[in-house]
N, CA, C and O of each residue as an XYZ file, in Angstrom:
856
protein
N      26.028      1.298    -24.862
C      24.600      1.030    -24.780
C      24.024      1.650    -23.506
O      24.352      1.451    -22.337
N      23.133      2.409    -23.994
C      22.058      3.215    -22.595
C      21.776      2.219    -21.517
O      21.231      1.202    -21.946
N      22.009      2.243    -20.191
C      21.082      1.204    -19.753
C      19.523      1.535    -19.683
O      19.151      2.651    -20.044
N      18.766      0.756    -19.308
C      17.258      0.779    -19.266
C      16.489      0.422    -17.981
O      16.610     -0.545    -17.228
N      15.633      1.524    -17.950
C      15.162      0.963    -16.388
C      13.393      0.640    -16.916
O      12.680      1.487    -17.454
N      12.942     -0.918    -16.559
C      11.778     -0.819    -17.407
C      10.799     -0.708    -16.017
O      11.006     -1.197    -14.907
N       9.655      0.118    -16.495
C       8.401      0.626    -15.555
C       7.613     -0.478    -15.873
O       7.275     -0.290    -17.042
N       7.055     -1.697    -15.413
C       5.943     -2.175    -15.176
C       4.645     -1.449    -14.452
O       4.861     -0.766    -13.451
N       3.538     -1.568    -14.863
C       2.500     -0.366    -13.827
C       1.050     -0.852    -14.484
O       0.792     -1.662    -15.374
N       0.201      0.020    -13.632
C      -1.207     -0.656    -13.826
C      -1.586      1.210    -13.728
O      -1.079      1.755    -12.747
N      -2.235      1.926    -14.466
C      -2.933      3.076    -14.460
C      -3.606      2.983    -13.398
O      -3.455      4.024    -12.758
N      -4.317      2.224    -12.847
C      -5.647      2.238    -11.622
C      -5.252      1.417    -10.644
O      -6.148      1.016     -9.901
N      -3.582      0.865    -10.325
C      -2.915      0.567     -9.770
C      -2.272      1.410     -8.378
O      -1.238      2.063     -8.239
N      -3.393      1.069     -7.433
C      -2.767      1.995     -6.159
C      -1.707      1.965     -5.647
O      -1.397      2.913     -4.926
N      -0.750      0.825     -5.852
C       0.688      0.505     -5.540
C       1.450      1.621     -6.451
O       2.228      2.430     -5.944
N       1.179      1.591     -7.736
C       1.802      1.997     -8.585
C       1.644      4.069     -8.548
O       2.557      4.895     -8.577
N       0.207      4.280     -8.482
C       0.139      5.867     -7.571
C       1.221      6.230     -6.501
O       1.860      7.281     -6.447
N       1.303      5.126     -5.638
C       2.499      5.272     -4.440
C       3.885      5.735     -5.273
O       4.564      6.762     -5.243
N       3.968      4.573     -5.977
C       5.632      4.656     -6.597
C       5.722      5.664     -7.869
O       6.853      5.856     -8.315
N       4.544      6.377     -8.540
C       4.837      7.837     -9.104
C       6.184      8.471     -9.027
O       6.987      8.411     -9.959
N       6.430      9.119     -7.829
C       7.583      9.877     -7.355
C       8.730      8.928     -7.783
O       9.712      9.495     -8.263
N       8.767      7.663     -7.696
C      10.062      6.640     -7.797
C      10.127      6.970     -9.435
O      11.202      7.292     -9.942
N       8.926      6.870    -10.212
C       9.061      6.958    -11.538
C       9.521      8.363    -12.210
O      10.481      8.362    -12.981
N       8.814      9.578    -11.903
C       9.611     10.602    -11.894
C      11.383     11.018    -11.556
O      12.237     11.564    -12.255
N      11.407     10.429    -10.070
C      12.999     10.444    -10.237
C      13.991      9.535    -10.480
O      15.104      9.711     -9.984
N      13.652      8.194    -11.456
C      14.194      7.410    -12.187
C      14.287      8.055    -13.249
O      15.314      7.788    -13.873
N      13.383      9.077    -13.885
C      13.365      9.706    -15.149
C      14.127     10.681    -15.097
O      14.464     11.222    -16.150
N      14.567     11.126    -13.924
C      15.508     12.507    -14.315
C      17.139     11.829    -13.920
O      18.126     12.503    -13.625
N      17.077     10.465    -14.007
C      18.998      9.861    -13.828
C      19.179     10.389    -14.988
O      18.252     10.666    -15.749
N      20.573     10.607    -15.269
C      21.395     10.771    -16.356
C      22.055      9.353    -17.062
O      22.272      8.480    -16.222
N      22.205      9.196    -17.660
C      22.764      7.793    -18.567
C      21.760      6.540    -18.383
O      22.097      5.361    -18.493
N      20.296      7.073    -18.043
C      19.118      6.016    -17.567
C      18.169      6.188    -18.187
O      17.593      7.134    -17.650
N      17.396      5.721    -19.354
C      16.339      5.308    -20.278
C      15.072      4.553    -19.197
O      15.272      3.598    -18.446
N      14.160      5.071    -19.331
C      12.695      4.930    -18.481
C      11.918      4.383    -19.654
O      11.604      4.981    -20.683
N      11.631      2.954    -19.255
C      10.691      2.628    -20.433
C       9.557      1.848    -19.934
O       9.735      0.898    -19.172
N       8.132      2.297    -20.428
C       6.896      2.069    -19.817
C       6.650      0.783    -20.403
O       6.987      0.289    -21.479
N       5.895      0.311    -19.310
C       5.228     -1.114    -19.836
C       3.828     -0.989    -18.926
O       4.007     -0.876    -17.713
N       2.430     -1.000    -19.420
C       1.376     -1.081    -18.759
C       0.713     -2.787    -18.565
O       0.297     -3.552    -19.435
N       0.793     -2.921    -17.499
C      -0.213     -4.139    -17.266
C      -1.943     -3.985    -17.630
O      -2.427     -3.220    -18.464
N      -2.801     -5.101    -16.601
C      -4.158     -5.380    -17.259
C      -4.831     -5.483    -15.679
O      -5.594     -6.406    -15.395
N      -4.597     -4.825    -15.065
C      -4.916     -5.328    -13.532
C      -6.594     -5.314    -13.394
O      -7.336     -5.700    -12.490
N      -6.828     -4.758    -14.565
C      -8.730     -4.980    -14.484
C      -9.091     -4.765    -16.196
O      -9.219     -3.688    -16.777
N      -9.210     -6.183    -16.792
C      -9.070     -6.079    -18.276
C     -10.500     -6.444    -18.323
O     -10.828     -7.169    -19.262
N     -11.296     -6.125    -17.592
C     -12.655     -6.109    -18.268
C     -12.861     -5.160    -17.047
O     -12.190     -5.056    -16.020
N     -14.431     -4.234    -17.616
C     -14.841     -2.771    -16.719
C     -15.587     -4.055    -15.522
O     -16.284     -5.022    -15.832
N     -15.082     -3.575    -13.967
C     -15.483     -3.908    -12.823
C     -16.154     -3.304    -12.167
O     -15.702     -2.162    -12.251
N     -17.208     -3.291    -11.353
C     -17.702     -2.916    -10.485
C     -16.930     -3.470     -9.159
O     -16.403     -4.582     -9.201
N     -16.869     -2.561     -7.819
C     -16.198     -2.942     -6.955
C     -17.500     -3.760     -5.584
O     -18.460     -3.255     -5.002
N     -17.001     -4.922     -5.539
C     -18.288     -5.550     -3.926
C     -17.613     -5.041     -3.112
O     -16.411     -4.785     -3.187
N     -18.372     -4.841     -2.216
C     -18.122     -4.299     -0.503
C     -16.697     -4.667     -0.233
O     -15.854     -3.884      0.205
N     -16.509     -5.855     -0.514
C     -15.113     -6.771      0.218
C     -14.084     -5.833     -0.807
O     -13.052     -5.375     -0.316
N     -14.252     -5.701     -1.536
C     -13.101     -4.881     -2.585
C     -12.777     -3.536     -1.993
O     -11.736     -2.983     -1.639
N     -14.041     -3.217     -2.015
C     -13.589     -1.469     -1.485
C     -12.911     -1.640     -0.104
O     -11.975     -0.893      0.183
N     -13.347     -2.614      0.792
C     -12.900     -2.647      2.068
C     -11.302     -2.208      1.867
O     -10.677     -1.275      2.371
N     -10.896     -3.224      0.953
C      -9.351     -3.880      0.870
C      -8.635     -2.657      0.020
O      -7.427     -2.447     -0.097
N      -9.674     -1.955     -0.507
C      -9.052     -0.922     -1.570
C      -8.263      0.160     -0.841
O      -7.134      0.594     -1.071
N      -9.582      0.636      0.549
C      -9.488      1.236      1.374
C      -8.362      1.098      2.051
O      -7.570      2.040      2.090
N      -8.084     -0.161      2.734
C      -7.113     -0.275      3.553
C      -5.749     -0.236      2.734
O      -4.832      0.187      3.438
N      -5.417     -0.521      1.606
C      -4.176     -0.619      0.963
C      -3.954      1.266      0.544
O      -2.869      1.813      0.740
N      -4.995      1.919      0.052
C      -4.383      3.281      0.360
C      -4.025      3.925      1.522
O      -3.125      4.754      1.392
N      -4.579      3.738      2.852
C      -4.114      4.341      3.725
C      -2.779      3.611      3.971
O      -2.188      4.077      4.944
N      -1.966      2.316      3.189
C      -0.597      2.125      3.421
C       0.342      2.359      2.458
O       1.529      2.030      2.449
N      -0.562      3.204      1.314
C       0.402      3.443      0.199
C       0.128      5.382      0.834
O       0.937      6.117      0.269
N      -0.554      5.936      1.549
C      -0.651      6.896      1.396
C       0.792      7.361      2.748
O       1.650      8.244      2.744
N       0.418      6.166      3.831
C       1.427      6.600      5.059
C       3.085      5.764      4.833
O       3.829      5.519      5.783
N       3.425      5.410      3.301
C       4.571      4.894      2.981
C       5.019      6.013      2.147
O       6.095      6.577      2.342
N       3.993      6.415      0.988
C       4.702      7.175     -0.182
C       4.639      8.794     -0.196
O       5.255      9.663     -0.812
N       3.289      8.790      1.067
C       2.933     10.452      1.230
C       2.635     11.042     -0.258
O       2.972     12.142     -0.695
N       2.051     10.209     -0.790
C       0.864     10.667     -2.163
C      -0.321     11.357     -1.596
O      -0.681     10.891     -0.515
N      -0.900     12.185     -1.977
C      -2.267     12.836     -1.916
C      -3.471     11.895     -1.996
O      -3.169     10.824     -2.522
N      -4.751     11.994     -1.624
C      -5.902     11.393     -1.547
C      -6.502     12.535     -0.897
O      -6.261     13.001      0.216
N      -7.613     13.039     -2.091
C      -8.397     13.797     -2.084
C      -9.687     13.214     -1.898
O      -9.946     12.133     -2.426
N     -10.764     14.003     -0.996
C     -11.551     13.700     -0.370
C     -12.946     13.485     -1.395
O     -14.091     13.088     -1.177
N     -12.239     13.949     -2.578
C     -13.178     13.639     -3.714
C     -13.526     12.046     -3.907
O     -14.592     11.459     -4.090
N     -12.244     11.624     -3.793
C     -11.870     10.241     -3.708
C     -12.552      9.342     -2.657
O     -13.412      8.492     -2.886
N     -12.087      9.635     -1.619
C     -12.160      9.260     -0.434
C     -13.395      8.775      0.137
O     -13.617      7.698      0.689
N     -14.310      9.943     -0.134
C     -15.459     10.221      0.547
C     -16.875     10.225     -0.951
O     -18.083      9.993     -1.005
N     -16.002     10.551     -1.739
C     -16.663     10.015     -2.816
C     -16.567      9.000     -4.133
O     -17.259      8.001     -3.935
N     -15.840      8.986     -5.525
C     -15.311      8.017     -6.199
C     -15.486      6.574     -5.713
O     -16.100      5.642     -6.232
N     -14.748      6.645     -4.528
C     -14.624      4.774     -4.161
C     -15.713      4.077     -3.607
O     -15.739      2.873     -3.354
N     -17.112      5.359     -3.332
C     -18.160      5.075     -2.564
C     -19.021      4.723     -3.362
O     -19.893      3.910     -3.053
N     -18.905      5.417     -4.839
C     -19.844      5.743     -5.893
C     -20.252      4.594     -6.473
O     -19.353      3.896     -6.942
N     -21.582      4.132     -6.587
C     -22.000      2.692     -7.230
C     -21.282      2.578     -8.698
O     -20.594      1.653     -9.131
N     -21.679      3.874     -9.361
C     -21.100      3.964    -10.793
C     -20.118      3.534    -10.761
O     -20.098      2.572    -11.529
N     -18.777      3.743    -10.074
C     -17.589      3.114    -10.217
C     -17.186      2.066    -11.260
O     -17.574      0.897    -11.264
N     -16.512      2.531    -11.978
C     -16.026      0.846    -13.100
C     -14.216      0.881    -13.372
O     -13.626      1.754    -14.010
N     -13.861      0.208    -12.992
C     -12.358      0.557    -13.290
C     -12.357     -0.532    -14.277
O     -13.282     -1.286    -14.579
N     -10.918     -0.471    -14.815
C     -11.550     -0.723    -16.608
C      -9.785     -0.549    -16.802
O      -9.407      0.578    -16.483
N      -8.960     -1.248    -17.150
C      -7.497     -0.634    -17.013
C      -7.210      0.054    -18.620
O      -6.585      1.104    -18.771
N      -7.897     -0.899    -19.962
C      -7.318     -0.622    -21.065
C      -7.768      1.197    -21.406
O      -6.932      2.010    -21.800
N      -8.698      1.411    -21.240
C      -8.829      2.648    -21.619
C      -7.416      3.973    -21.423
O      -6.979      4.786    -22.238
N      -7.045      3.696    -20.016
C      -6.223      4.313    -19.614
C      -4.975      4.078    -20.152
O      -4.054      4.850    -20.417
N      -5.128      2.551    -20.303
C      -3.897      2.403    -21.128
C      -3.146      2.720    -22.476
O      -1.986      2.605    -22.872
N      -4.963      3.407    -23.275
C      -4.636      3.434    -24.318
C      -3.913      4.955    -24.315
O      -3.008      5.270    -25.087
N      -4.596      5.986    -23.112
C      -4.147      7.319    -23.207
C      -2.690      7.565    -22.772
O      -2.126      8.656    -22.850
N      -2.189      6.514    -22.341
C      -0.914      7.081    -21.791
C      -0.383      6.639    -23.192
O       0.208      7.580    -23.721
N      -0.399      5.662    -23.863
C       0.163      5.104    -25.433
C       0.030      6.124    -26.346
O       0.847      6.338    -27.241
N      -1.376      7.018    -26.074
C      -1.798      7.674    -27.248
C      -0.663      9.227    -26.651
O      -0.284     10.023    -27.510
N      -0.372      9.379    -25.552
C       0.335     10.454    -24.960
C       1.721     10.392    -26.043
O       2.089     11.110    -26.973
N       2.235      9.212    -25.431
C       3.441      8.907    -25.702
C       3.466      8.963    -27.373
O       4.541      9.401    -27.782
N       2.703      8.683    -28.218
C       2.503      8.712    -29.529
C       2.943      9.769    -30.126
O       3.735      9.922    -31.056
N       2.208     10.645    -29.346
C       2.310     12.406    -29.945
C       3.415     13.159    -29.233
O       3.876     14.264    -29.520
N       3.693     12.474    -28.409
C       4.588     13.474    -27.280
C       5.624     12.242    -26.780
O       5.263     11.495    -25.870
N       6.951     12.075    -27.440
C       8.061     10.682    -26.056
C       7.584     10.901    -25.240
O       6.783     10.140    -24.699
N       8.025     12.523    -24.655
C       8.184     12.699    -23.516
C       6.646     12.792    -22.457
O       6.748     12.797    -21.230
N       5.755     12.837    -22.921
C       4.641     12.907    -22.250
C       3.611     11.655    -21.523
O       2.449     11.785    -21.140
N       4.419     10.517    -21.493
C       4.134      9.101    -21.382
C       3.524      9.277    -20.041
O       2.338      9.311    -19.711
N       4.871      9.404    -19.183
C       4.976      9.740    -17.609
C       4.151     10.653    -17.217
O       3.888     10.559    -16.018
N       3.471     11.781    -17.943
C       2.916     12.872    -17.460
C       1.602     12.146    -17.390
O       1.133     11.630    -16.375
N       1.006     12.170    -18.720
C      -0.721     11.391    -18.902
C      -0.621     10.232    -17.992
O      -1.757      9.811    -17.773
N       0.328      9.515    -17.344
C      -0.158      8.541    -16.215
C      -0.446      9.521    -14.809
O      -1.408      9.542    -14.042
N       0.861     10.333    -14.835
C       0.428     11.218    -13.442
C      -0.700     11.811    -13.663
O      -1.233     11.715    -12.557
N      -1.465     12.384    -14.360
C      -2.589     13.192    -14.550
C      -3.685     11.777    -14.673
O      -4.710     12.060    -14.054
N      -3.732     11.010    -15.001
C      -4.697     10.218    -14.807
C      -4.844      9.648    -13.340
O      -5.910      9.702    -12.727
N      -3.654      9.083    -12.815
C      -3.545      8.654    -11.335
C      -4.170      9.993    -10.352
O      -5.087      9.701     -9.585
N      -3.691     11.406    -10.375
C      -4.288     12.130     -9.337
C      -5.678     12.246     -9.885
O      -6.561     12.311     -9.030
N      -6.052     12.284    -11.158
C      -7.476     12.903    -11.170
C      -8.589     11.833    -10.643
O      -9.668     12.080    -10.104
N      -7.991     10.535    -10.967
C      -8.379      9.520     -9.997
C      -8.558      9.495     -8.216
O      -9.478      9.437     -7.400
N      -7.402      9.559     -8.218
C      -7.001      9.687     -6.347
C      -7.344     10.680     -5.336
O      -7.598     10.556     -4.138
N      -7.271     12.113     -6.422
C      -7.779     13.443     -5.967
C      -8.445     13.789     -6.257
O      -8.994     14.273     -5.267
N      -9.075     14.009     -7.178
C      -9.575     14.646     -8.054
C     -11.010     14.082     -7.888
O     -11.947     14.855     -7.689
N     -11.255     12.235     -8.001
C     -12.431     11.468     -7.628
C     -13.310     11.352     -8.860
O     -14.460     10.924     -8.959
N     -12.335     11.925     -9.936
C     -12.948     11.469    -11.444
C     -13.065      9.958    -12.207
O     -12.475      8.962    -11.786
N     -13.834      9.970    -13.265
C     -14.264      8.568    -13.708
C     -12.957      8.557    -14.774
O     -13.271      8.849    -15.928
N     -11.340      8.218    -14.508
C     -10.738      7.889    -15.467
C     -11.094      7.222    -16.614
O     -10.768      7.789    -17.657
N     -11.488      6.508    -16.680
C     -11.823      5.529    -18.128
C     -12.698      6.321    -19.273
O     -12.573      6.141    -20.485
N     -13.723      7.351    -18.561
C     -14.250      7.823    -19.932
C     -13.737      8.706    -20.291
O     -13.230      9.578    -19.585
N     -13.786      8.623    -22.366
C     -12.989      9.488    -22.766
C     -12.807     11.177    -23.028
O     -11.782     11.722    -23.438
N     -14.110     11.848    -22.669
C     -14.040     13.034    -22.165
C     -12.816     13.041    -21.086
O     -11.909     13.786    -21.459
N     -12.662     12.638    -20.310
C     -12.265     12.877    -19.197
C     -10.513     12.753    -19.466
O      -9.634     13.499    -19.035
N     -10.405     11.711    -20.207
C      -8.852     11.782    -20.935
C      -8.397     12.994    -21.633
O      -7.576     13.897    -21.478
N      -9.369     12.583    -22.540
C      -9.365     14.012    -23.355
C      -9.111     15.037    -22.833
O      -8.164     15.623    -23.359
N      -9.773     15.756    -21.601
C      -9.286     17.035    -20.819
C      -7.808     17.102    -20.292
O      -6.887     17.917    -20.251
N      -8.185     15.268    -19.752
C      -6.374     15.143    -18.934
C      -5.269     15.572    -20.272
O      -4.320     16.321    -20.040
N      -5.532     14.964    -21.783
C      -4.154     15.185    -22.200
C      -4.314     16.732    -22.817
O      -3.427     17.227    -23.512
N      -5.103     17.183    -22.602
C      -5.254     18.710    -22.784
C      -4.641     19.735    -21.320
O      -4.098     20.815    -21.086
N      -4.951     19.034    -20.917
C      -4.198     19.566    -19.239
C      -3.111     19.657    -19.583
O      -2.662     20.798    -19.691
N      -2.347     18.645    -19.858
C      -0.736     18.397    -19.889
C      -0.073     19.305    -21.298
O       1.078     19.660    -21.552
N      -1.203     19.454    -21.942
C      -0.781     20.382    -23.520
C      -0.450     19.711    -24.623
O       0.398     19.998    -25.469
N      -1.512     18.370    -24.532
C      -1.739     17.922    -26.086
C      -2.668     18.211    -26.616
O      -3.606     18.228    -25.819
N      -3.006     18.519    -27.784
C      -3.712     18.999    -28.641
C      -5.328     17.627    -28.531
O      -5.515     16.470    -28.908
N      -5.920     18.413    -27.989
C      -7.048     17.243    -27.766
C      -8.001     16.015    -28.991
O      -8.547     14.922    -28.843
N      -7.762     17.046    -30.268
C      -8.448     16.172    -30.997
C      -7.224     15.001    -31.463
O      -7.542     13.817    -31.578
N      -5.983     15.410    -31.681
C      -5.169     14.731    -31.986
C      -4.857     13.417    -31.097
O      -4.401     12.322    -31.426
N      -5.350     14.030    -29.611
C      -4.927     12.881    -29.101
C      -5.864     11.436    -28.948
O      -5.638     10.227    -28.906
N      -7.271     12.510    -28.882
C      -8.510     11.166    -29.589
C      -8.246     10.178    -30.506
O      -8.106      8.960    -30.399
N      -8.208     10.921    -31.398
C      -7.815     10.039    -32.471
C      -7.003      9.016    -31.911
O      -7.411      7.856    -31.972
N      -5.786      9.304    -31.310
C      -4.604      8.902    -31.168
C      -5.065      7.514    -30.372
O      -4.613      6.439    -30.766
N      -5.994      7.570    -29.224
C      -6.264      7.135    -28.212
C      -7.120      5.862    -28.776
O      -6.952      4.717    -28.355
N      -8.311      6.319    -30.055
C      -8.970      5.167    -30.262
C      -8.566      4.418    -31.057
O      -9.162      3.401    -31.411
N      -7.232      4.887    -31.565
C      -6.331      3.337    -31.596
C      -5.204      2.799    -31.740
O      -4.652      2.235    -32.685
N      -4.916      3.036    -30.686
C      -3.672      3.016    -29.747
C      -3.479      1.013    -29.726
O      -4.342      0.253    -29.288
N      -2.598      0.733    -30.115
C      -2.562     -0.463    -29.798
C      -2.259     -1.318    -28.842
O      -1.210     -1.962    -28.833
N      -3.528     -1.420    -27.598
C      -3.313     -1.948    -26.233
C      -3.040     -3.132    -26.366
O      -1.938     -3.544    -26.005
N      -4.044     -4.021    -26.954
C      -3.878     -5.543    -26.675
C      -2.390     -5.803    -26.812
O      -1.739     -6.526    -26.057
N      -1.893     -5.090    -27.928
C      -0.400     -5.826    -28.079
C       0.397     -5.382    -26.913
O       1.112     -6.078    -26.192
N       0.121     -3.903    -26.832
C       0.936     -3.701    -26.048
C       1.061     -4.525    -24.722
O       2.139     -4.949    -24.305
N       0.013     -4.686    -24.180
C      -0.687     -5.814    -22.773
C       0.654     -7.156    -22.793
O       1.504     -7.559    -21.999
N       0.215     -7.490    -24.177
C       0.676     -9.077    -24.242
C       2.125     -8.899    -24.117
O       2.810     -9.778    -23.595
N       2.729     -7.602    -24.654
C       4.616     -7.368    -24.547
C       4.698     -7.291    -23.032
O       5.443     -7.989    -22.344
N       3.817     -6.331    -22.568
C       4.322     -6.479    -21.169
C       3.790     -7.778    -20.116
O       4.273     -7.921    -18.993
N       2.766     -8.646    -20.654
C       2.602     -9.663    -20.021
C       3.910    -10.784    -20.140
O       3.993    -11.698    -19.320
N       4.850    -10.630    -21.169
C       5.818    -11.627    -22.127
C       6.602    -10.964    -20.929
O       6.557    -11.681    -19.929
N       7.399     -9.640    -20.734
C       8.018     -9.069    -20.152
C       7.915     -9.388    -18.797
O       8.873     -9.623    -18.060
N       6.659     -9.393    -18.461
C       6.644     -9.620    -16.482
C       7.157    -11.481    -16.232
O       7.888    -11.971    -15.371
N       6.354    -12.183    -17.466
C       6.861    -13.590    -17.066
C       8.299    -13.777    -17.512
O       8.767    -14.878    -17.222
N       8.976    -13.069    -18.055
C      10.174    -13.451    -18.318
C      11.308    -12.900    -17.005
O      12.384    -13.484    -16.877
N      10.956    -11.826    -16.153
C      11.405    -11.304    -15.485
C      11.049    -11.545    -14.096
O      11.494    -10.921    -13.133
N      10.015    -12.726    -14.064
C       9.524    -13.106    -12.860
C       8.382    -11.699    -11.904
O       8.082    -11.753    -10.711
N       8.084    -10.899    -12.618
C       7.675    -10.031    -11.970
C       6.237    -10.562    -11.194
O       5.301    -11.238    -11.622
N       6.475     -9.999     -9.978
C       4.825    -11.006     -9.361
C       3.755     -9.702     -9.332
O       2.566     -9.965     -9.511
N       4.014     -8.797     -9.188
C       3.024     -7.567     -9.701
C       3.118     -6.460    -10.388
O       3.678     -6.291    -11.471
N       2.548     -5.697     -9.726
C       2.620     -3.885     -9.908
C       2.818     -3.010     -8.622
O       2.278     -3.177     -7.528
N       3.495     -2.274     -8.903
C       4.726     -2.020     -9.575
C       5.900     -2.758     -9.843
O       6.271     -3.290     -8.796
N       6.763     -3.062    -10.943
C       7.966     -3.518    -10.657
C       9.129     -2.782    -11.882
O       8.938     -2.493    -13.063
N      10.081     -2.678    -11.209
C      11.112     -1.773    -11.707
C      12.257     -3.206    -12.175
O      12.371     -4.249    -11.531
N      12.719     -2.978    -12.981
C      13.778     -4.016    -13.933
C      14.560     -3.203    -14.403
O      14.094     -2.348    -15.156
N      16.085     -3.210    -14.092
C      16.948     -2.549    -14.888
C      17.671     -3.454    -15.918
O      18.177     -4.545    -15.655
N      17.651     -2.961    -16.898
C      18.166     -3.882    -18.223
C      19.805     -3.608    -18.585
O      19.907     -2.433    -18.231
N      20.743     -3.887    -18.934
C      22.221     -3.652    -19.252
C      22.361     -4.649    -20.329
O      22.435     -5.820    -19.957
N      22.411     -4.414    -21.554
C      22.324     -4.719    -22.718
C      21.541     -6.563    -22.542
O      20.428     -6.783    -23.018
N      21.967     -7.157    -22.154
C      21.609     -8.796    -22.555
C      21.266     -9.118    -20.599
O      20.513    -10.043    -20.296
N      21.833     -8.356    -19.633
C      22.068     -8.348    -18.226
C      20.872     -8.144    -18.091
O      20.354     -7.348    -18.875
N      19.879     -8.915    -16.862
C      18.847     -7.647    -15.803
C      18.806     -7.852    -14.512
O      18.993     -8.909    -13.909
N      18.613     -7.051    -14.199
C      18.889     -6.626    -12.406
C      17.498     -6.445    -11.767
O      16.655     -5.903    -12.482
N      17.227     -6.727    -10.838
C      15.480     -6.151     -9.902
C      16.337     -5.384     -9.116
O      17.469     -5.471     -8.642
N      15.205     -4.436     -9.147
C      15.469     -3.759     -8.652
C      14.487     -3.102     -7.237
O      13.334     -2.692     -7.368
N      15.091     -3.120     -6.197
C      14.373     -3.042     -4.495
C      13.509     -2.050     -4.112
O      13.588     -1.668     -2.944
N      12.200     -1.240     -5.294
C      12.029      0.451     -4.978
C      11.221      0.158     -3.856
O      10.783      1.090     -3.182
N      10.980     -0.953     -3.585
C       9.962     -0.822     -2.197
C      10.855     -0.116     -0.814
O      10.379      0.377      0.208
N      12.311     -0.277     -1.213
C      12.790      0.454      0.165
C      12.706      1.899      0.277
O      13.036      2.580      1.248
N      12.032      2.442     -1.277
C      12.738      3.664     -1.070
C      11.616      4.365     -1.584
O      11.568      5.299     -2.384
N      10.706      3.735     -0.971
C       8.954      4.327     -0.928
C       8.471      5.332     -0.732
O       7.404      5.782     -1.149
N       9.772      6.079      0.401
C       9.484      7.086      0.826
C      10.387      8.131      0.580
O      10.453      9.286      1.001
N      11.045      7.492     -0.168
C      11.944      8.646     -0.547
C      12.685      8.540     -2.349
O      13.504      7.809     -2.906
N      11.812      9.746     -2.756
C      12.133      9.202     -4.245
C      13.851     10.171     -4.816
O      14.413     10.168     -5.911
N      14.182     10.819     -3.623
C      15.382     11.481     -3.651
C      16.547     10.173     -3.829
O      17.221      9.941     -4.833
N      16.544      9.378     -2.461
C      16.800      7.900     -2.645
C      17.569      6.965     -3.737
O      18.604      6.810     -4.384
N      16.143      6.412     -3.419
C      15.713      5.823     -5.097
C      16.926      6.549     -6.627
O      17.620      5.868     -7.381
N      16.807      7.728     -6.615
C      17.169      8.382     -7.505
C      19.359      8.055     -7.383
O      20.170      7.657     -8.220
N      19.466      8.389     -6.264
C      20.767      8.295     -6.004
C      21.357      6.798     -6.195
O      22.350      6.362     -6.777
N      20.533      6.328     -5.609
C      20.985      4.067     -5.879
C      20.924      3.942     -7.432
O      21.734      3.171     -7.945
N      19.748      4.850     -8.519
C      19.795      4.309     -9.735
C      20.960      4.553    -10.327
O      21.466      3.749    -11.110
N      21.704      6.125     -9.886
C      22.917      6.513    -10.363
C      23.688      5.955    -10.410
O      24.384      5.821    -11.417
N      23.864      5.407     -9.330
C      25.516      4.659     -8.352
C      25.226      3.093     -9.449
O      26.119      2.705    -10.202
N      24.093      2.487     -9.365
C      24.057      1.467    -10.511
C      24.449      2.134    -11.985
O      25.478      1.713    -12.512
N      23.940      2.805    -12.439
C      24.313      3.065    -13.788
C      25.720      3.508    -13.822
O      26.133      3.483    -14.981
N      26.603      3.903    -12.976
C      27.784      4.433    -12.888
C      28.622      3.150    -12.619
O      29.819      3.115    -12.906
N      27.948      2.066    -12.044
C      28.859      0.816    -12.296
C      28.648      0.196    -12.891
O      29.485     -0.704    -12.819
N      27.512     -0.109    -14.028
C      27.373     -0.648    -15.048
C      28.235     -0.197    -16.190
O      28.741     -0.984    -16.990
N      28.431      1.563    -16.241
C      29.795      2.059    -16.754
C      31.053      1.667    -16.833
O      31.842      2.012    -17.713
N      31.313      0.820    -15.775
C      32.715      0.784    -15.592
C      32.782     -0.854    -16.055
O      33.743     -1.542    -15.712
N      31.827     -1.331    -16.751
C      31.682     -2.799    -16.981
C      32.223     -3.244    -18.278
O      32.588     -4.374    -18.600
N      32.205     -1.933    -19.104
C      32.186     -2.135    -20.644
C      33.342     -0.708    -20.994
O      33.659     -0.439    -22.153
């Protein structure tokens, strides 16, 4: 049996932008299955009050001087300033579902392309033009993935990974869970924040002794 490393994450989740790189090189272990689970970290469209952006502010400049992610001044100086602002999590959620639909392998990508065009980029993720381009960026066929996208089945999906975080004790976003058939393990990526080379080597050395179990 494969082991499984499950991705808990929030699309508009600045913790979870940080740990990108952790998710990428969890995906390239060998004998290690990456399996997405999206949370709801803003399940109705928000506008951000002053006190929000304050806090928004300050938590990227500690995900930016931990994980050395990009923040583009699009962002920075604009997006997070912008009254329009609405973060909104399901939309996004539905495009990374609708990714993964048409493409396994493209799950991981349509989150990275949504997270920078967000972070860098200083685009309105949630509307669906704007998906639409992202999964055209990455080289899905755009009308296909519309379709795909308006109806994508979030709510359920939400509620598996809400079932999933309380069963696993997870207290936020990001959280990494390695699964070994009926076994699960937490797993520590906050140490290795800064280094997704790391990260990558500890998942091995686990999956290589979970090998020797069975």
């Amino acid at each position: 049996m494969t082991p499984v490393l499950h991705y808990i994450y929030d699309p508009l989740c600045g913790w979870c932008y940080g740990a990108e790189p952790l998710a990428w090189a969890a995906a390239s272990v060998d004998g290690l299955e990456l399996e997405m689970h999206a949370g709801n970290l803003f399940p109705s469209p928000t506008r951000l009050p002053e006190s929000m952006r304050r806090y928004i502010q300050q938590a990227d400049a500690r995900v930016a001087k931990l994980s050395g992610q990009p923040y583009g001044e699009a962002y920075l100086g604009g997006l997070l300033h912008d009254p329009a602002l609405v973060l909104h999590s399901p939309p996004a959620i539905a495009a990374v579902l609708a990714a993964r639909q048409l493409d396994a392998t493209k799950g991981l990508a349509m989150l990275k392309a949504i997270q920078h065009a967000h972070y860098e980029r200083g685009l309105h993720v949630i509307g669906p033009d704007v998906l639409d381009m992202l999964a055209a960026e990455i080289g899905l066929d755009r009308a296909a993935f519309a379709a795909a996208r308006s109806s994508a089945p979030v709510a359920a999906h939400i509620e598996r990974s809400r079932q999933l975080m309380e069963a696993v004790g997870a207290q936020g976003f990001p959280t990494f869970v390695l699964q070994n058939g009926n076994d699960w393990y937490p797993v520590p990526h906050g140490r290795f924040a800064s280094s997704p080379a790391q990260f990558r080597e500890w998942l091995g050395t686990q999956v290589a002794a979970l090998a020797t179990r069975h």
